[in-house]
C-alpha positions in Angstrom: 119.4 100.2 128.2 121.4 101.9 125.6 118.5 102.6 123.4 116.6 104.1 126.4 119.4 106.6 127.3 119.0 107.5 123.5 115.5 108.0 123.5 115.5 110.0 126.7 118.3 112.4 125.3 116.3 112.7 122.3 112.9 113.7 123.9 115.3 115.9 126.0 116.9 118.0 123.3 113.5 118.2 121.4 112.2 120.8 123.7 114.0 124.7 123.6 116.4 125.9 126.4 113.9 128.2 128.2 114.7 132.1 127.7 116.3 134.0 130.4 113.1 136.1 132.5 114.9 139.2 132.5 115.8 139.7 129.0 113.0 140.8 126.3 113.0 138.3 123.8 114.2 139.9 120.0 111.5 139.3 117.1 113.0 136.0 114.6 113.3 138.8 111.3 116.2 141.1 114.2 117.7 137.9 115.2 117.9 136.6 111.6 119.8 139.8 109.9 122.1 140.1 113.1 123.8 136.8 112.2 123.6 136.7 108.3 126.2 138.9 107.7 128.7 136.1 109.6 127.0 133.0 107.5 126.7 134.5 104.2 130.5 134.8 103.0 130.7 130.9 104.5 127.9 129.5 102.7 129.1 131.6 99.9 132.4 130.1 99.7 130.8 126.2 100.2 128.2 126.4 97.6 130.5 128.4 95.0 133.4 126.2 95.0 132.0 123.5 93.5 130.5 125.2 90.5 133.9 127.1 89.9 135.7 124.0 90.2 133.4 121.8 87.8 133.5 125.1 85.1 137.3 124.5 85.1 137.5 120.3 84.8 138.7 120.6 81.2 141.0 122.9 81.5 142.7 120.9 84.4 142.0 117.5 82.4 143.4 118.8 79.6 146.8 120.5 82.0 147.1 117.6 84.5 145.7 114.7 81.8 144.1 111.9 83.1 140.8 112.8 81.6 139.4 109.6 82.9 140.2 110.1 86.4 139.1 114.0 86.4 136.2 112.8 88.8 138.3 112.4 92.0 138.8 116.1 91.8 135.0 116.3 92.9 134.3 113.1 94.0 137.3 113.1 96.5 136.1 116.5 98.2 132.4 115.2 98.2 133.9 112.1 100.6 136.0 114.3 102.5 133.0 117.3 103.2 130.5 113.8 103.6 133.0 112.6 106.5 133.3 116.0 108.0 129.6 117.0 108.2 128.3 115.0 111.3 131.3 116.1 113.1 130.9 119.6 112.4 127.5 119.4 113.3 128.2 117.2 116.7 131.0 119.3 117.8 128.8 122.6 117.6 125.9 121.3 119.3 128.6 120.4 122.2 131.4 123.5 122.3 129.6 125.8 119.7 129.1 126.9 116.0 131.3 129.9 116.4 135.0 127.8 117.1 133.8 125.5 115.1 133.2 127.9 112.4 136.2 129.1 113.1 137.8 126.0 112.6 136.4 125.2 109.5 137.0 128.4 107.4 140.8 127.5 108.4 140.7 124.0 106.9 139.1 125.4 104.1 141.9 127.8 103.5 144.3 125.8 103.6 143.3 123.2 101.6 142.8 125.4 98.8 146.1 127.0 99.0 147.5 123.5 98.7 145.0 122.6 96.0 146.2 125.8 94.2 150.0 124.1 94.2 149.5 120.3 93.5 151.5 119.4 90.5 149.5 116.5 89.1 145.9 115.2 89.9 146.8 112.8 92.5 148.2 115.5 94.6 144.7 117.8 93.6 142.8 114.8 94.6 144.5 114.6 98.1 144.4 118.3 98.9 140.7 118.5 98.0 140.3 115.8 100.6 141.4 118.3 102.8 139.6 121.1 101.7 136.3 118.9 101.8 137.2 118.7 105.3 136.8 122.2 106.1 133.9 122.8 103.4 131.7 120.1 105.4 131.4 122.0 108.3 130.3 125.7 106.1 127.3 124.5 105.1 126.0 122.6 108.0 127.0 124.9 110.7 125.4 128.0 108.5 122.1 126.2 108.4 121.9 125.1 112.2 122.7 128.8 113.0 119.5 130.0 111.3 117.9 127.0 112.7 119.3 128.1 116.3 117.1 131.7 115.4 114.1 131.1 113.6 111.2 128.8 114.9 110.0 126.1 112.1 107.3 127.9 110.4 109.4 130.6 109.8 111.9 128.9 108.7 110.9 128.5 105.0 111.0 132.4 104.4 114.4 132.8 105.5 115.8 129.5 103.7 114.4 131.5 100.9 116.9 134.4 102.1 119.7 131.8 102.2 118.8 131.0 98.4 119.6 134.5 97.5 123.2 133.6 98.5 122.3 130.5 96.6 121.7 131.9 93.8 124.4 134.9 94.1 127.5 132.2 94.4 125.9 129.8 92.2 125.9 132.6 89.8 129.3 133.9 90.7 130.8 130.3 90.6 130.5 129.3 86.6 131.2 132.8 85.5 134.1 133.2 87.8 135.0 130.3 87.1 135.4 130.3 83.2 137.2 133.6 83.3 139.7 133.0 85.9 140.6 130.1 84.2 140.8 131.6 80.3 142.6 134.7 81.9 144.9 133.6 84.8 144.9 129.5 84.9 142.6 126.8 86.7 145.0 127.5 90.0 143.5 131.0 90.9 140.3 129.6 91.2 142.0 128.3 94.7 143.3 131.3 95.2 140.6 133.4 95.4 138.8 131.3 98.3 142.1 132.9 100.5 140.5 136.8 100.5 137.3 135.5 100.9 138.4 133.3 104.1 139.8 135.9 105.2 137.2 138.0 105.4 134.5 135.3 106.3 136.5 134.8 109.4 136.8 138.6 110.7 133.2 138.7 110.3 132.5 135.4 112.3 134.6 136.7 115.0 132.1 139.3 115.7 129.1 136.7 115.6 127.5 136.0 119.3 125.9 132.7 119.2 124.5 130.2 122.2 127.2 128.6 123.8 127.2 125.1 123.6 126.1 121.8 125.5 129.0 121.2 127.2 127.5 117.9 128.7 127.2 116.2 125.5 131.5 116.6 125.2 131.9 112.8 124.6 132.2 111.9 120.8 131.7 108.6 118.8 135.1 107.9 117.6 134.6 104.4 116.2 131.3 105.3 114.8 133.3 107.9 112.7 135.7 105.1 112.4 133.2 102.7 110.6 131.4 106.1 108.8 134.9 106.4 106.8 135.4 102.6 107.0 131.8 102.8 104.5 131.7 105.9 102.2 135.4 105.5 101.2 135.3 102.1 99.8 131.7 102.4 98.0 132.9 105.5 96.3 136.3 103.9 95.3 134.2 101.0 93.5 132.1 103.2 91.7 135.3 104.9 90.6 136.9 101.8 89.6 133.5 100.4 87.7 134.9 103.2 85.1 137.1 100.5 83.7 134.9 97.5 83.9 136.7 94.4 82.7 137.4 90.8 84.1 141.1 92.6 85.5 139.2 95.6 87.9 135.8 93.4 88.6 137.3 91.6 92.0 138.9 94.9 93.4 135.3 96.3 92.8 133.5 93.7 94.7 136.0 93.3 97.4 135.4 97.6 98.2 131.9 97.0 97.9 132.2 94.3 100.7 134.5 96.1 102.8 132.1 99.2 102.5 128.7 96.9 103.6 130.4 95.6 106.2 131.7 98.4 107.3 128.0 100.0 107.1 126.7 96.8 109.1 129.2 97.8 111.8 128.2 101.2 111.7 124.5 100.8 112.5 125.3 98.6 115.1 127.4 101.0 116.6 125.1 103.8 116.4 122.5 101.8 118.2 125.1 101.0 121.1 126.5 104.3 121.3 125.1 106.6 124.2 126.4 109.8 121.9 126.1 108.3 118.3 127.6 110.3 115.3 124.4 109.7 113.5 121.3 109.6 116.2 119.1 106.1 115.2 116.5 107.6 117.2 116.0 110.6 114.4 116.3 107.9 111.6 113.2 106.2 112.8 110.9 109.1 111.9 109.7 108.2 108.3 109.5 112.2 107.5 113.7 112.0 108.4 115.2 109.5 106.8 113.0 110.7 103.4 113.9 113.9 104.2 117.8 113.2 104.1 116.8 110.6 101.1 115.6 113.7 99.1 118.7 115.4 100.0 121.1 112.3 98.6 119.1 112.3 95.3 119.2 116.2 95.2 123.0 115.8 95.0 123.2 113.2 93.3 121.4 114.8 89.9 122.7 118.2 90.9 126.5 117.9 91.2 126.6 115.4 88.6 124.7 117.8 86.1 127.4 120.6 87.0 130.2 117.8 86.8 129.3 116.2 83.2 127.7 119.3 81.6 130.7 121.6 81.1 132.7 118.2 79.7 129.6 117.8 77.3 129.7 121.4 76.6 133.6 121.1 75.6 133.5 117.9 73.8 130.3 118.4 71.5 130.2 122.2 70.8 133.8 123.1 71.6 132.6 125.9 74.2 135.4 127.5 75.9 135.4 127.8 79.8 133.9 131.1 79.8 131.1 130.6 77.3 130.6 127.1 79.6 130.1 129.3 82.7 127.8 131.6 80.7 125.5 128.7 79.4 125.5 127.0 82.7 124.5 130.6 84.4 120.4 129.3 84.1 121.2 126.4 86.0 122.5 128.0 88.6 120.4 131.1 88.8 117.1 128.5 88.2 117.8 126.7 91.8 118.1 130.1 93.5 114.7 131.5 92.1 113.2 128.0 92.9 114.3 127.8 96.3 113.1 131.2 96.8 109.4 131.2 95.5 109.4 127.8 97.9 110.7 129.4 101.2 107.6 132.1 100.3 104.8 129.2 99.5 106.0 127.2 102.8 105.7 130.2 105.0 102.2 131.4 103.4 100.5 127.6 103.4 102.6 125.5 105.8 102.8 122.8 103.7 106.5 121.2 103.0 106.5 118.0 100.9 103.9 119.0 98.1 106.5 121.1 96.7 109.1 118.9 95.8 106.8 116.1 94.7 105.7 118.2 91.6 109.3 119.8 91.2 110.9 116.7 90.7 107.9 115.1 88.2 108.8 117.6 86.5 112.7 117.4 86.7 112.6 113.5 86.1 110.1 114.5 82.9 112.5 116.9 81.1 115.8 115.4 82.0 113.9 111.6 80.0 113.4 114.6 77.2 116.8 116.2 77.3 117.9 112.6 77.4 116.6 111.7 73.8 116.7 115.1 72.5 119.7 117.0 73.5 121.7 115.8 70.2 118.9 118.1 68.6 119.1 121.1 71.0 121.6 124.4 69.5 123.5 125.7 72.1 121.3 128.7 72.2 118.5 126.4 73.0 120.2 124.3 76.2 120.0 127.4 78.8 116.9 127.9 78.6 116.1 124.1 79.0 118.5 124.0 82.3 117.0 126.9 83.3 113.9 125.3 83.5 115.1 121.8 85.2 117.0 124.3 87.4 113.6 126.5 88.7 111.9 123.2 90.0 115.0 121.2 91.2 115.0 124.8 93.5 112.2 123.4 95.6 113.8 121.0 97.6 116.7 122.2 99.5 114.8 124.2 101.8 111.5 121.9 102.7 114.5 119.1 103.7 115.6 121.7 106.4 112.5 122.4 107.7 111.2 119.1 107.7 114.4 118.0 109.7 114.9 120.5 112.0 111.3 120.7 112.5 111.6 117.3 114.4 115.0 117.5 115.7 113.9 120.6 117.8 116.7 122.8 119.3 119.1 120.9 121.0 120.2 118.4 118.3 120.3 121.1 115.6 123.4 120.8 114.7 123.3 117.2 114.3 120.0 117.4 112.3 121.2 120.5 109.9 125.0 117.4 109.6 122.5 114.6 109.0 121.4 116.6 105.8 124.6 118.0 104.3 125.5 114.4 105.0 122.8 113.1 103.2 123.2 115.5 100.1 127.2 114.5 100.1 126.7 111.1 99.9 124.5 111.6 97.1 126.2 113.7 95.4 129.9 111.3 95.8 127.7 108.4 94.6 125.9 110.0 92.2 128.7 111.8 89.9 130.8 108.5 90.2 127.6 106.4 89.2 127.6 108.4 86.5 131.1 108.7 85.3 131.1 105.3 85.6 128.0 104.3 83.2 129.2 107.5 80.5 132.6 105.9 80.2 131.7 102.2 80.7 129.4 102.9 77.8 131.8 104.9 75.4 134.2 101.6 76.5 131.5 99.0 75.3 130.9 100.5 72.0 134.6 101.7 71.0 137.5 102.2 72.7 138.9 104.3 70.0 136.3 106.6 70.3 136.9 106.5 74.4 140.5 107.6 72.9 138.9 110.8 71.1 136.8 111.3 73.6 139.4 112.4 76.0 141.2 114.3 73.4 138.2 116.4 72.4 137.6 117.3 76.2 141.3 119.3 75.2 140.8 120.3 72.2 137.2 120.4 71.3 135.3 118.5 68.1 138.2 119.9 66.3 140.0 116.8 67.3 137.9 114.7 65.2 137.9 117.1 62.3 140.8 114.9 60.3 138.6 111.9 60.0 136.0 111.3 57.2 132.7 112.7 57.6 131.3 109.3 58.3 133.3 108.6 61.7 133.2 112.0 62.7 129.3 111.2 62.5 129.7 107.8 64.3 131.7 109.3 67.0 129.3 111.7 67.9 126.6 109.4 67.6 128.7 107.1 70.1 129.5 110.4 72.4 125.7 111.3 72.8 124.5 107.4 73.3 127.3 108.0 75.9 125.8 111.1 77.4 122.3 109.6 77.0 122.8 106.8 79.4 124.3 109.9 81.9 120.9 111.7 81.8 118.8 108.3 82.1 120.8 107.7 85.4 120.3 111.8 87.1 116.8 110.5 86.0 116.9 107.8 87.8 118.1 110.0 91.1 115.0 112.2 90.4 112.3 110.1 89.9 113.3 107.9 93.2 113.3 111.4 95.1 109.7 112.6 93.6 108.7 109.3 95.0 110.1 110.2 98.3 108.6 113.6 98.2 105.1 111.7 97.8 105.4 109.3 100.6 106.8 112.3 103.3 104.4 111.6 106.2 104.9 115.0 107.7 103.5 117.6 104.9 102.8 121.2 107.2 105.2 122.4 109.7 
């Protein structure tokens, strides 16, 4: 009966409110620039954060110490912003995206003025939690908006608009990022999300939206239950699988079961729900769940790039922040221009999936090359190389939108534009602890004394090692770059499993 209900309320919210008779109907391109103004500065702050954030790790590594837990700072916020994404997106299909934009930009605030105070990375690690929390709902509320404006064909042109702010805070991020830091401290880079908050609310104050669905106002609290009940324990496993020994191996399995069972519960909830957190009726559409697949393996070899690169950068070749921002500046800028030139191609030819199939052949082709070769590369050399991993990993972002909201049609918007960010969160929290996990599992297996210097040389630079005889200072960078080897074979890994999803995507033209 249950799944019935479910079925009906989906074939219900696939078809668009009908517009009032009296009112002339404004052209998509009017509708689109009256509301971009209020979603820019959010989406702004959302994407930027992150890149600022990982641009300043080893500064705050090398101020808080703990090098080996300097993942939490991201992976803790990636939880937090995974947990808050399908609310977000459920509450603003029921009571609206304006209050619960609203809503959001405050968490966010004040999560980063707490971030900006913690006194040692535990304390970071909970007050990113909360500002995860509020940065979960920035993303996914900005894209249901366009969503809410645009029909789907149109929809890749102006997710190539929403790139330019892609590429604009992805820009500003590292830059910003490596100068705040070398000029005022790793704390004002949570203090300058405050102005821009600030601002980001006055102009979503003045944003008219639809109102909301105020007949879907019930809400799946135990499905979020079990939802937290799953990603929290997963990623505190992968976290843990950093010091792999006979001591931590029980704790790990014993999250990992608590986490599967916990996922068990979860789909069966969702299937008894008559308001589920995470609709089962949009998973059973092949193109879906591959779309939001393709999101999880987009974060996944995105943030952990942007989480592992600046600590490569620092320990091999001694950059400081702000020469880490500038060399990262390609990556950045690459996804921007990629997404753009997609947007174009999907609103010329209709077609979706081809795109990312070939983007991320290629992707999973250089990052096996930078792999084996980066111990080779000059520093000169590695921009232009990210810049070029960057242009194609650009091609997915914005065919996963309009593949999902394509199906999800009008009414479940919201939930559709969560079940992404979700998707891309998850990824992205499993992906950078996967891979802090195998980089220092690895340096672990072949020395621990070279772990040691390891963690000193994110502080210091390969200066630390510049006391010990020319033969182990070659050895430990040997070590250190088998270490960062096995990194790039795992993002690989991420990319190669998403170029096969890419391929199998049933629906291919919107």
């Amino acid at each position: 009966m249950n799944e019935n209900i479910t079925r009906a309320e989906a074939k219900a919210f696939s078809a668009p409110p009908a517009p009032p008779a009296e009112a002339a109907k404004p052209s998509p391109h009017s509708l689109f620039w009256r509301i971009f103004p209020s979603i820019m500065l959010p989406m702004f702050m959302a994407v930027a954060d992150q890149t600022i954030v990982a641009t300043a790790l080893p500064s705050i590594a090398s101020d808080l110490g703990d090098i080996e837990r300097i993942s939490w700072i991201v992976v803790s916020y990636l939880i937090a912003n995974t947990i808050a994404a399908p609310v977000y997106g459920r509450l603003g299909d029921s009571f609206g995206r304006k209050p619960m934009m609203l809503t959001a930009l405050a968490v966010f605030m004040l999560g980063s003025v707490l971030c900006a105070l913690a006194p040692n990375i535990e304390v970071l690690t909970a007050t990113r939690v909360l500002q995860g929390f509020g940065g979960g709902g920035l993303m996914t509320l900005s894209q249901a908006l366009v969503g809410e404006t645009i029909p789907p064909r149109e929809r890749g042109r102006y997710q190539g608009y929403l790139a330019g702010i892609s590429v604009a805070s992805s820009t500003f991020g590292p830059v910003a990022g490596g100068y705040l830091t070398q000029a005022f401290g790793w704390r004002s880079i949570f203090w300058v999300n405050v102005p821009l908050g600030l601002a980001a609310v006055f102009m979503v104050t003045r944003l008219r939206t639809r109102p909301g669905d105020w007949r879907r106002t019930s809400f799946d609290t135990l499905g979020l239950l079990f939802f937290m009940l799953f990603v929290s324990p997963i990623i505190l496993a992968l976290e843990e699988a950093q010091r792999l020994d006979a001591r931590t191996l029980p704790t790990i399995l014993g999250l990992a079961a608590f986490g599967i069972l916990a996922l068990v519960l979860l789909i069966w909830q969702e299937k008894h729900s008559n308001s589920p957190l995470i609709p089962p009726v949009l998973f059973r559409e092949p193109s879906v769940w591959r779309a939001d697949g393709l999101a999880a393996c987009h974060g996944a070899s995105l943030v952990s790039l942007i989480t592992f690169l600046p600590i490569y950068l620092r320990a091999v070749h001694g950059t400081t922040p702000a020469e880490t921002g500038l060399v990262l500046l390609p990556l950045m800028f690459g996804i921007g221009i990629g997404s753009l030139v997609t947007g174009q191609l999907v609103t010329r030819t209709g077609r979706t999936a081809t795109f990312p199939a070939f983007g991320y052949l290629a992707v999973t082709t250089s990052l096996l090359g930078l792999a084996f070769w980066v111990p080779h590369l000059s520093l000169r050399a590695l921009p232009w190389v990210f810049g070029g991993i960057a242009v194609f990993m650009g091609t997915v972002m914005g065919v996963v939108q309009v593949t999902v909201q394509a199906i999800a049609g009008q009414r479940m918007l919201g939930t559709g534009a969560a079940m992404v960010q979700f998707s891309r969160s998850v990824g992205a929290a499993v992906g950078t602890a996967a891979v802090a996990a195998v980089l220092f599992s690895v340096l672990a297996a072949t020395d621990r004394e070279t772990a040691r210097l390891f963690a000193v040389m994110i502080d210091r630079g390969p200066d630390a090692i510049a006391t010990l005889t020319p033969a182990r200072q070659i050895a430990v960078q040997g070590e250190i770059g088998e270490g960062f080897r096995a990194a790039f074979l795992t993002i690989a890994m991420f990319t190669g499993i998403g170029a096969w999803l890419a391929w199998s995507m049933p629906l291919r033209r919107v």
